[in-house]
C-alpha positions, 0 to 999 in steps of 0.5 A: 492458461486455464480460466475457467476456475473453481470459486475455491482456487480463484480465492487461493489466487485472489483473482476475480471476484478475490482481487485484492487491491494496494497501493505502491508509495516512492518517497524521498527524504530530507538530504540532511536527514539523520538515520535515527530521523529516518527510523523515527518517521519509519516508526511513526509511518508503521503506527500512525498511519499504517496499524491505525488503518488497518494497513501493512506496509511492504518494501523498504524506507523509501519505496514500498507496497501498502496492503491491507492488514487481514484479507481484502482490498485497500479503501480509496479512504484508507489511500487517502488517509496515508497520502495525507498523513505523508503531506504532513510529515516535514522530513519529506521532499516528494511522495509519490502514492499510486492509484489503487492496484491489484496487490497480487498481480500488479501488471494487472487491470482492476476489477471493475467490481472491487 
């Protein structure tokens, strides 16, 4: 494949200098927790740490990708800030929240520049 690419197309691929940097988040939930206790946290994880931030979250109720929510990377602030709003939480058993990664291109190494 081809790397010697155009400014324009290394944006559209958000490659290089366009890397745009997530985190992926595996949780685990109470046993004895209800499906409506489940949505209600889900409802407060979207508001209260996600919009809050600035960030998108992708995936299901217990393993996802977290995204900033216009163009760009995730802070290491903003990873921070959502890890410690799950150690918060009291319906969880084990959060799991990875090093920060390339959000497009996972198996990929993160720009030392981003």
């Amino acid at each position: 494949m081809a790397t010697n690419r155009s400014r324009r197309l290394r944006k559209k691929l958000c490659v290089d200098e366009f890397q745009e940097l997530g985190f992926e988040l595996n949780l685990e939930f109470k046993e004895d927790l209800s499906d409506e206790a489940i949505d209600a946290f889900l409802d407060a994880f979207l508001d209260e740490a996600m919009d809050a931030n600035g960030l998108d979250y992708v995936g299901g109720d217990d393993f996802g990708l977290v995204c900033k929510a216009d163009r760009g990377s995730v802070t290491e602030e903003q990873r921070a800030a959502v890890q410690a709003w799950l150690k918060g939480r009291s319906e969880l058993t084990k959060i799991e929240v990875s090093p920060l990664l390339d959000a497009w291109y996972p198996e990929k190494p993160v720009n030392p520049a981003s």
